[in-house]
N, C-alpha and C positions, 0 to 999 in steps of 0.2 A: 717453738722455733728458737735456737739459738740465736746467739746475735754475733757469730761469726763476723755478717755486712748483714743485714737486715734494712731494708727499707719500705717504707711505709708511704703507699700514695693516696695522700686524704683528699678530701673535697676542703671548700672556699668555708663551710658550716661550722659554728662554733661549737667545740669540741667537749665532752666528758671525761677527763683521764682517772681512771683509777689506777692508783699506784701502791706496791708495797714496798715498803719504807727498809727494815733491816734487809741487807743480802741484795737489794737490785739499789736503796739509792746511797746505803750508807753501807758501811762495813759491818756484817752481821754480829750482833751484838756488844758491839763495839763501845757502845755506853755503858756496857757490864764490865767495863775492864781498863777505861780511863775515862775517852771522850770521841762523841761521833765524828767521823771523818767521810767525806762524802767519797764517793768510789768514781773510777775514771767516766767523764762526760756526763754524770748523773749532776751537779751544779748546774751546768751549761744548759744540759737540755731542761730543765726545771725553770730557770728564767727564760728561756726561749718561749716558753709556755704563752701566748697571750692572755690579754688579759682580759676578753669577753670568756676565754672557757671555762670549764668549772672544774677544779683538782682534789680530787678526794683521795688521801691518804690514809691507807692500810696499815695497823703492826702489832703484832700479837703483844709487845710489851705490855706490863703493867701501868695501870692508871699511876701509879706514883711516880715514873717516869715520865709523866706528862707536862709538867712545869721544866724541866731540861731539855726534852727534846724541842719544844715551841721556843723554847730560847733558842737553840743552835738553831732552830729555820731562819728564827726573824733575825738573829745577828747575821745569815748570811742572804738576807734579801730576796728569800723564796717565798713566793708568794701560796696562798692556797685557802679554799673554800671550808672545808671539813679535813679532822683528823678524827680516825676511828681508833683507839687502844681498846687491848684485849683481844684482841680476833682470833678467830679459831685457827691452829699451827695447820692443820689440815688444807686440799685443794681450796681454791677458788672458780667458782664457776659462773661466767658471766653468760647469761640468757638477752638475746635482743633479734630481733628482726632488722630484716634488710629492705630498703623502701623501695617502692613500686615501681621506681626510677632503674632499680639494678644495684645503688648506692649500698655496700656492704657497710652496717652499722657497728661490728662488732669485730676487735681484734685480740689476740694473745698472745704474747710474747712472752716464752722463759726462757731469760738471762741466765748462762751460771751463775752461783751464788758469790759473788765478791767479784765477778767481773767487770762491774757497770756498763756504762750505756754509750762508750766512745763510740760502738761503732753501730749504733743508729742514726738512720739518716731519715728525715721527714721531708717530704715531698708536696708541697699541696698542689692540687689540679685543680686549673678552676674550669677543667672539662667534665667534673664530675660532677 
């Protein structure tokens, strides 16, 4: 799903986000060529995040990038559980069931690359 306008209607339940990092929340490899700059709404929605969920961050970089990029997060007050470097350039493919309730557990969103995340919008229902 592009994110043309994308909107996302979650339940009240504390959340999992998995995220990749170069291309959806920074300027694709953008550390290769000066310094990370976060791409439009991708800040915003990153602190929006509360703070019972759990944010695991995705990024093919190399481990040696890993003391610069944790810098750029915590100078700009993003919070987050796990970062994963090295990961495969290839798909990602999340597997999850849907609870008995109806409650859809599992979504995917791709962003064009260098777009960011202006125009998502998060909904929570607490009819869900």
């Amino acid at each position: 799903m592009l994110l043309k306008e994308s909107t996302l209607k979650l339940s009240t339940l504390n959340k999992t986000w998995i995220l990749d990092f170069d291309g959806t929340l920074v300027e694709h490899n953008g550390y290769k060529t000066g310094d990370d700059r976060f791409l439009p709404g991708a800040k915003e929605f990153l602190q929006s995040i509360p703070e019972n969920d759990f944010v695991l961050i995705m990024t093919a970089r190399e481990k040696e990038a890993k003391v610069k990029t944790e810098k750029f997060l915590k100078e700009n007050n993003i919070r987050y559980n796990l970062i994963l470097f090295e990961m495969p350039m290839g798909e990602r493919i999340l597997l999850n069931d849907d609870k008995p309730s109806g409650l859809k557990c599992a979504y995917a969103l791709n962003p064009k690359r260098n777009e960011g995340l202006k125009n998502l919008n998060i909904i929570i229902d607490e009819n869900l």
